[in-house]
C-alpha positions, -999 to +999 in steps of 0.1 A: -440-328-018-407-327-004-391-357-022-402-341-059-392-306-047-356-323-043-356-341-072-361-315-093-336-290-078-310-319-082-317-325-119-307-290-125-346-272-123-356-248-092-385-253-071-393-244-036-422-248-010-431-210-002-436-220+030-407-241+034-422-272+049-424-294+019-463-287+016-479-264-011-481-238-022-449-242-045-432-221-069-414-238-095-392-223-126-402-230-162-371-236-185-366-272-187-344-297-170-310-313-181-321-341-160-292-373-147-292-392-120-315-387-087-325-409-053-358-406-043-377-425-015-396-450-026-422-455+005-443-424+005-455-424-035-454-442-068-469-402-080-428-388-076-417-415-099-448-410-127-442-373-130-403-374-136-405-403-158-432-387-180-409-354-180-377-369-188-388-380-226-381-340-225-346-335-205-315-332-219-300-363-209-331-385-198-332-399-165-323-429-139-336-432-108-328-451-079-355-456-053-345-453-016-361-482+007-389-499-004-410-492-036-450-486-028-475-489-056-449-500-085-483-513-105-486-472-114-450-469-125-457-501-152-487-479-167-467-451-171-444-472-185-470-492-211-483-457-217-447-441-227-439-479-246-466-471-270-458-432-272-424-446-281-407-439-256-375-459-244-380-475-205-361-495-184-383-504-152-360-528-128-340-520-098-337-485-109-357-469-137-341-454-166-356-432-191-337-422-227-346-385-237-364-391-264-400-370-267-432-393-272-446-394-305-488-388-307-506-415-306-545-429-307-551-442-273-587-451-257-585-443-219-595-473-200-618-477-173-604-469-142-605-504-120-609-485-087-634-462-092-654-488-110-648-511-077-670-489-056-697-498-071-688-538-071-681-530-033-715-519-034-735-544-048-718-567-026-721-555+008-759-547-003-773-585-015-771-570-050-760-576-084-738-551-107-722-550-146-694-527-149-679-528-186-652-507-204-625-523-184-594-534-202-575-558-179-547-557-206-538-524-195-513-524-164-534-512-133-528-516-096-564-511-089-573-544-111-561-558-076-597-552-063-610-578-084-590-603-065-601-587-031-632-587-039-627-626-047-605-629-016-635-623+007-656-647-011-677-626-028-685-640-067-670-620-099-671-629-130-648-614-159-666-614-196-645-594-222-645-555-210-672-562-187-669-574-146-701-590-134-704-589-093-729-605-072-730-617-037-723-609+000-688-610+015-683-647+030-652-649+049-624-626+062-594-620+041-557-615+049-539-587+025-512-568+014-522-537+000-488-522-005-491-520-043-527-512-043-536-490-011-562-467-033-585-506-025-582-499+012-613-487+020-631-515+000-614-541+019-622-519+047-655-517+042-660-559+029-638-566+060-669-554+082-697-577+068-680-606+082-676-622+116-645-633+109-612-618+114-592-600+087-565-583+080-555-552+058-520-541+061-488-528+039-507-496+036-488-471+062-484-449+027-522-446+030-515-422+060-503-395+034-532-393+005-557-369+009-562-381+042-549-405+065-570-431+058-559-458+078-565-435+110-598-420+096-614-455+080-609-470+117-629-442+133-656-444+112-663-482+110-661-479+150-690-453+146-707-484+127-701-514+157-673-525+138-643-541+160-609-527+147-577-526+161-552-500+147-515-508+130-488-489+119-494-497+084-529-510+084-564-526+101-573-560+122-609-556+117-641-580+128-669-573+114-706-587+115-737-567+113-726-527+108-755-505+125-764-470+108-785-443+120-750-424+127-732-393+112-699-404+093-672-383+080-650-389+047-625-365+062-625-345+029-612-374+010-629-394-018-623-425-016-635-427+020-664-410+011-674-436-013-668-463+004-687-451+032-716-450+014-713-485+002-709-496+042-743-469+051-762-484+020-758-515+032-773-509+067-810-507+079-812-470+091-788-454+065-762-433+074-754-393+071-719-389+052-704-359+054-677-344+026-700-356-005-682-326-023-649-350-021-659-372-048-651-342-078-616-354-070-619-385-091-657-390-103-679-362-101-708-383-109-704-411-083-736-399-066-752-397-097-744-430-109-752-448-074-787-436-075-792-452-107-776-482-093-810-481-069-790-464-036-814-440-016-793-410-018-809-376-004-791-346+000-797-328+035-797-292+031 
Protein backbone atom coordinates (compact mmCIF):
# COMPACT_ATOMS: atom_id res chain seq x y z
CA UNK A 1 0.00 0.00 0.00
CA UNK A 2 2.95 2.05 -0.03
CA UNK A 3 2.41 3.97 -3.37
CA UNK A 4 -1.33 5.18 -2.03
CA UNK A 5 0.00 5.87 1.42
CA UNK A 6 2.44 8.48 -0.51
CA UNK A 7 0.00 9.74 -2.58
CA UNK A 8 -2.11 10.81 -0.21
CA UNK A 9 0.32 12.43 2.19
CA UNK A 10 1.60 14.44 -0.98
CA UNK A 11 -1.94 15.78 -1.87
CA UNK A 12 -2.11 17.33 1.39
CA UNK A 13 -4.04 14.21 3.56
CA UNK A 14 -2.11 12.01 6.37
CA UNK A 15 -1.86 8.36 6.33
CA UNK A 16 0.61 6.07 7.71
CA UNK A 17 1.29 2.10 7.79
CA UNK A 18 1.27 1.53 11.72
CA UNK A 19 3.77 -0.78 11.16
CA UNK A 20 5.75 1.22 8.92
CA UNK A 21 6.36 -1.26 6.14
CA UNK A 22 3.87 -0.15 3.65
CA UNK A 23 1.45 -3.19 4.58
CA UNK A 24 -1.82 -2.76 6.67
CA UNK A 25 -2.88 -2.02 9.19
CA UNK A 26 -3.19 1.81 8.23
CA UNK A 27 -4.38 4.77 9.93
CA UNK A 28 -5.50 7.44 7.77
CA UNK A 29 -7.02 11.12 8.82
CA UNK A 30 -10.55 12.13 7.79
CA UNK A 31 -10.81 15.87 6.61
CA UNK A 32 -10.54 15.91 3.02
CA UNK A 33 -7.78 16.47 0.53
CA UNK A 34 -6.84 19.80 -1.48
CA UNK A 35 -5.53 17.36 -3.88
CA UNK A 36 -2.74 18.65 -7.14
CA UNK A 37 -0.32 17.05 -8.73
CA UNK A 38 1.13 13.39 -7.73
CA UNK A 39 3.67 10.50 -9.44
CA UNK A 40 2.69 7.24 -8.76
CA UNK A 41 4.09 3.91 -10.10
CA UNK A 42 2.34 2.58 -12.57
CA UNK A 43 3.51 -1.28 -12.49
CA UNK A 44 2.24 -2.66 -9.26
CA UNK A 45 -1.75 -1.61 -9.64
CA UNK A 46 -4.37 0.04 -11.72
CA UNK A 47 -6.43 -0.10 -7.84
CA UNK A 48 -3.88 3.32 -6.72
CA UNK A 49 -5.17 5.07 -9.76
CA UNK A 50 -9.23 4.02 -9.27
CA UNK A 51 -9.34 5.14 -5.72
CA UNK A 52 -7.71 8.71 -6.15
CA UNK A 53 -9.54 9.35 -9.28
CA UNK A 54 -12.93 8.51 -7.71
CA UNK A 55 -11.83 10.82 -4.67
CA UNK A 56 -10.75 13.74 -6.49
CA UNK A 57 -14.53 14.69 -7.87
CA UNK A 58 -14.27 15.73 -3.99
CA UNK A 59 -10.68 17.74 -3.59
CA UNK A 60 -10.21 21.10 -3.75
CA UNK A 61 -8.41 21.35 -6.75
CA UNK A 62 -8.99 17.94 -8.62
CA UNK A 63 -6.26 15.98 -9.63
CA UNK A 64 -3.40 14.96 -12.35
CA UNK A 65 -1.49 12.13 -12.23
CA UNK A 66 1.46 11.11 -13.88
CA UNK A 67 2.25 7.31 -13.81
CA UNK A 68 5.88 6.26 -13.17
CA UNK A 69 7.10 3.32 -15.70
CA UNK A 70 4.76 1.34 -17.27
CA UNK A 71 0.88 1.35 -16.73
CA UNK A 72 -0.65 -2.32 -15.66
CA UNK A 73 -4.33 -3.00 -16.14
CA UNK A 74 -5.25 0.57 -17.77
CA UNK A 75 -8.71 -1.40 -18.97
CA UNK A 76 -9.84 -0.69 -14.98
CA UNK A 77 -8.85 3.03 -15.04
CA UNK A 78 -11.32 3.40 -18.46
CA UNK A 79 -14.30 1.97 -16.24
CA UNK A 80 -13.70 4.20 -13.69
CA UNK A 81 -13.56 6.65 -16.08
CA UNK A 82 -17.09 5.51 -18.12
CA UNK A 83 -18.41 5.24 -14.67
CA UNK A 84 -17.40 9.01 -13.51
CA UNK A 85 -18.47 10.14 -17.46
CA UNK A 86 -21.94 9.24 -16.74
CA UNK A 87 -21.89 10.59 -12.96
CA UNK A 88 -20.75 13.65 -14.76
CA UNK A 89 -17.73 13.86 -13.94
CA UNK A 90 -14.91 15.66 -16.02
CA UNK A 91 -11.83 13.05 -17.15
CA UNK A 92 -8.93 13.20 -19.05
CA UNK A 93 -7.40 9.55 -19.43
CA UNK A 94 -4.00 9.98 -21.70
CA UNK A 95 -0.48 10.14 -20.77
CA UNK A 96 -1.38 11.47 -17.48
CA UNK A 97 -4.84 11.45 -15.97
CA UNK A 98 -6.59 14.52 -14.98
CA UNK A 99 -9.62 14.84 -12.97
CA UNK A 100 -11.62 18.52 -12.48
CA UNK A 101 -13.15 18.73 -8.84
CA UNK A 102 -16.39 18.53 -9.57
CA UNK A 103 -18.63 16.00 -7.28
CA UNK A 104 -20.70 13.21 -9.33
CA UNK A 105 -24.21 13.82 -9.64
CA UNK A 106 -26.59 10.41 -8.74
CA UNK A 107 -27.41 8.50 -11.23
CA UNK A 108 -29.47 5.09 -12.30
CA UNK A 109 -26.85 2.64 -13.21
CA UNK A 110 -27.39 -1.29 -13.61
CA UNK A 111 -24.15 -3.05 -12.45
CA UNK A 112 -22.91 -5.30 -15.10
CA UNK A 113 -21.83 -8.67 -14.94
CA UNK A 114 -18.56 -9.09 -14.00
CA UNK A 115 -16.52 -10.75 -17.18
CA UNK A 116 -14.11 -12.55 -14.94
CA UNK A 117 -15.98 -14.06 -12.44
CA UNK A 118 -18.40 -15.21 -15.12
CA UNK A 119 -15.25 -16.70 -17.08
CA UNK A 120 -14.68 -19.38 -14.49
CA UNK A 121 -17.44 -20.97 -15.31
CA UNK A 122 -16.69 -20.76 -19.32
CA UNK A 123 -13.20 -22.08 -18.21
CA UNK A 124 -15.11 -24.75 -16.82
CA UNK A 125 -17.26 -25.95 -19.27
CA UNK A 126 -14.43 -26.02 -21.43
CA UNK A 127 -11.76 -27.91 -19.86
CA UNK A 128 -14.75 -30.37 -18.87
CA UNK A 129 -16.33 -31.44 -22.59
CA UNK A 130 -19.21 -29.29 -21.59
CA UNK A 131 -21.51 -26.59 -22.60
CA UNK A 132 -22.41 -23.22 -20.57
CA UNK A 133 -24.82 -19.81 -21.02
CA UNK A 134 -23.72 -16.99 -19.02
CA UNK A 135 -26.04 -13.79 -19.63
CA UNK A 136 -26.19 -10.35 -18.04
CA UNK A 137 -22.94 -9.37 -19.59
CA UNK A 138 -22.70 -5.91 -21.14
CA UNK A 139 -19.69 -5.84 -23.41
CA UNK A 140 -20.44 -2.08 -23.91
CA UNK A 141 -19.23 -1.43 -20.51
CA UNK A 142 -15.26 -0.97 -20.47
CA UNK A 143 -13.76 -4.19 -18.70
CA UNK A 144 -10.42 -5.69 -18.73
CA UNK A 145 -11.75 -9.06 -17.88
CA UNK A 146 -13.85 -9.06 -21.33
CA UNK A 147 -10.28 -10.09 -22.46
CA UNK A 148 -11.12 -13.73 -21.35
CA UNK A 149 -13.43 -13.99 -24.09
CA UNK A 150 -10.63 -13.72 -26.55
CA UNK A 151 -8.51 -16.18 -24.42
CA UNK A 152 -10.82 -18.33 -24.34
CA UNK A 153 -10.97 -18.00 -28.25
CA UNK A 154 -7.25 -17.86 -28.40
CA UNK A 155 -6.87 -21.54 -27.29
CA UNK A 156 -9.37 -22.62 -29.68
CA UNK A 157 -12.07 -23.20 -27.61
CA UNK A 158 -15.71 -22.06 -29.43
CA UNK A 159 -17.73 -18.81 -27.89
CA UNK A 160 -20.34 -17.36 -29.13
CA UNK A 161 -21.63 -13.78 -28.11
CA UNK A 162 -25.72 -13.26 -28.43
CA UNK A 163 -26.85 -9.90 -26.91
CA UNK A 164 -26.03 -9.99 -22.92
CA UNK A 165 -25.51 -13.58 -23.09
CA UNK A 166 -21.89 -15.66 -23.84
CA UNK A 167 -22.50 -19.24 -25.00
CA UNK A 168 -19.15 -21.57 -24.50
CA UNK A 169 -18.72 -25.01 -25.63
CA UNK A 170 -15.72 -27.10 -26.43
CA UNK A 171 -12.30 -28.31 -25.25
CA UNK A 172 -9.15 -26.21 -25.55
CA UNK A 173 -7.43 -27.06 -29.03
CA UNK A 174 -4.11 -25.45 -29.30
CA UNK A 175 -1.67 -23.55 -27.10
CA UNK A 176 -1.82 -19.79 -26.97
CA UNK A 177 0.80 -17.12 -26.74
CA UNK A 178 -0.40 -13.94 -24.35
CA UNK A 179 0.04 -10.84 -22.84
CA UNK A 180 -1.90 -10.55 -19.83
CA UNK A 181 -0.56 -7.20 -18.65
CA UNK A 182 -3.91 -5.47 -18.85
CA UNK A 183 -5.88 -8.39 -17.83
CA UNK A 184 -3.80 -10.49 -15.22
CA UNK A 185 -7.13 -11.27 -12.94
CA UNK A 186 -7.51 -14.09 -16.51
CA UNK A 187 -4.21 -15.68 -15.40
CA UNK A 188 -5.27 -18.53 -13.95
CA UNK A 189 -7.76 -19.39 -16.69
CA UNK A 190 -5.19 -19.27 -19.22
CA UNK A 191 -3.29 -21.14 -16.70
CA UNK A 192 -5.57 -23.62 -16.27
CA UNK A 193 -6.64 -23.90 -20.50
CA UNK A 194 -2.84 -23.86 -21.09
CA UNK A 195 -2.73 -27.46 -19.35
CA UNK A 196 -5.27 -29.31 -21.59
CA UNK A 197 -3.09 -29.02 -24.45
CA UNK A 198 0.09 -30.65 -25.64
CA UNK A 199 1.18 -27.87 -27.12
CA UNK A 200 3.35 -25.16 -25.87
CA UNK A 201 2.02 -21.82 -24.49
CA UNK A 202 2.80 -18.94 -23.16
CA UNK A 203 1.29 -16.54 -20.42
CA UNK A 204 3.40 -13.58 -19.54
CA UNK A 205 3.20 -9.64 -18.79
CA UNK A 206 1.78 -10.60 -15.47
CA UNK A 207 4.86 -10.09 -12.92
CA UNK A 208 2.07 -7.63 -11.17
CA UNK A 209 0.20 -10.90 -10.45
CA UNK A 210 3.03 -11.55 -7.90
CA UNK A 211 1.33 -8.87 -5.57
CA UNK A 212 -2.63 -9.79 -5.47
CA UNK A 213 -3.82 -11.75 -2.78
CA UNK A 214 -1.19 -14.04 -3.57
CA UNK A 215 1.56 -14.53 -5.81
CA UNK A 216 0.01 -16.19 -8.26
CA UNK A 217 2.38 -16.70 -10.81
CA UNK A 218 4.57 -18.60 -8.17
CA UNK A 219 1.62 -20.43 -6.57
CA UNK A 220 -0.39 -21.38 -10.07
CA UNK A 221 3.09 -23.11 -11.19
CA UNK A 222 3.18 -25.31 -8.03
CA UNK A 223 -0.05 -26.44 -8.23
CA UNK A 224 -0.40 -27.43 -12.03
CA UNK A 225 3.11 -29.34 -11.30
CA UNK A 226 1.04 -31.25 -8.49
CA UNK A 227 -1.28 -32.08 -11.59
CA UNK A 228 1.71 -33.54 -14.30
CA UNK A 229 1.60 -30.32 -15.85
CA UNK A 230 5.22 -29.18 -17.50
CA UNK A 231 5.81 -25.46 -16.45
CA UNK A 232 8.67 -23.50 -16.54
CA UNK A 233 8.78 -20.27 -14.30
CA UNK A 234 9.36 -16.42 -15.54
CA UNK A 235 9.72 -13.31 -14.03
CA UNK A 236 6.60 -12.05 -15.16
CA UNK A 237 4.72 -15.14 -16.19
CA UNK A 238 4.36 -19.19 -17.28
CA UNK A 239 5.76 -21.54 -20.31
CA UNK A 240 3.50 -24.25 -19.73
CA UNK A 241 2.78 -27.87 -21.71
CA UNK A 242 0.02 -29.33 -20.94
CA UNK A 243 -1.73 -32.65 -22.01
CA UNK A 244 -3.72 -34.88 -19.77
CA UNK A 245 -3.77 -33.20 -15.90
CA UNK A 246 -3.92 -36.24 -13.32
CA UNK A 247 -6.02 -35.64 -10.02
CA UNK A 248 -6.24 -37.73 -6.94
CA UNK A 249 -3.87 -34.85 -5.31
CA UNK A 250 -4.32 -32.16 -2.57
CA UNK A 251 -4.16 -28.56 -4.15
CA UNK A 252 -3.91 -25.35 -2.45
CA UNK A 253 -5.43 -21.78 -3.61
CA UNK A 254 -2.98 -20.14 -1.26
CA UNK A 255 -5.87 -18.19 0.31
CA UNK A 256 -6.59 -16.49 -2.85
CA UNK A 257 -9.80 -16.72 -4.95
CA UNK A 258 -9.15 -16.71 -8.10
CA UNK A 259 -6.73 -19.59 -7.79
CA UNK A 260 -9.14 -21.38 -5.95
CA UNK A 261 -11.63 -21.29 -8.69
CA UNK A 262 -9.69 -22.09 -11.26
CA UNK A 263 -8.40 -24.95 -9.56
CA UNK A 264 -11.45 -26.44 -9.43
CA UNK A 265 -12.11 -26.00 -13.07
CA UNK A 266 -8.58 -27.92 -13.72
CA UNK A 267 -9.75 -30.86 -10.64
CA UNK A 268 -13.31 -31.03 -12.36
CA UNK A 269 -11.86 -31.73 -15.33
CA UNK A 270 -9.76 -34.81 -14.20
CA UNK A 271 -10.77 -38.44 -13.59
CA UNK A 272 -10.02 -38.87 -9.79
CA UNK A 273 -10.98 -35.23 -8.66
CA UNK A 274 -8.94 -33.23 -6.73
CA UNK A 275 -9.00 -31.87 -2.81
CA UNK A 276 -8.72 -27.92 -2.91
CA UNK A 277 -7.90 -26.33 -0.06
CA UNK A 278 -8.92 -22.40 0.89
CA UNK A 279 -12.71 -22.85 -0.46
CA UNK A 280 -13.40 -19.97 2.12
CA UNK A 281 -11.36 -17.67 -0.44
CA UNK A 282 -14.05 -17.38 -2.84
CA UNK A 283 -16.24 -14.75 -0.32
CA UNK A 284 -13.69 -12.39 -1.71
CA UNK A 285 -15.43 -11.87 -5.02
CA UNK A 286 -18.43 -14.54 -5.29
CA UNK A 287 -19.67 -16.13 -2.32
CA UNK A 288 -21.73 -18.41 -4.24
CA UNK A 289 -19.20 -19.74 -6.70
CA UNK A 290 -19.47 -23.21 -5.10
CA UNK A 291 -23.03 -22.86 -5.11
CA UNK A 292 -23.43 -22.04 -8.53
CA UNK A 293 -20.86 -24.76 -9.93
CA UNK A 294 -22.85 -27.50 -8.40
CA UNK A 295 -25.75 -26.41 -10.33
CA UNK A 296 -23.59 -26.23 -13.26
CA UNK A 297 -23.35 -30.39 -12.59
CA UNK A 298 -19.57 -30.18 -10.75
CA UNK A 299 -19.32 -32.98 -7.99
CA UNK A 300 -18.51 -30.68 -5.20
CA UNK A 301 -18.35 -32.31 -1.47
CA UNK A 302 -17.21 -30.61 1.32
CA UNK A 303 -14.61 -32.75 3.61
CA UNK A 304 -15.09 -32.06 7.10
Amino acid sequence: MGPIIDAINKLGGWAISSRMNGLPPLIVRGGGLKGGEVEIDGSISSQFFSGLMIASTRFERGLKIKPIGELVSRPYLEMTKEVLRRSGSHVELNEEIKVEPVPPKGIEFKIPGDYGLAAFHMLTASVTGGKVIVGDLDSTMPQADYAAIDVLRSFGVEVQEVGSRVIVEGRPKRGAKLNLKDSPDIFPIACVLASFVSEVSEIRGVAHARVKESDRVANMASELKKVGVEVKELYDGLVIRGGSPKGGVKLDSHGDHRIFMALLALAAATREGCIIEGEDSVADSYPSFLEDSMKLGIDVRYNL
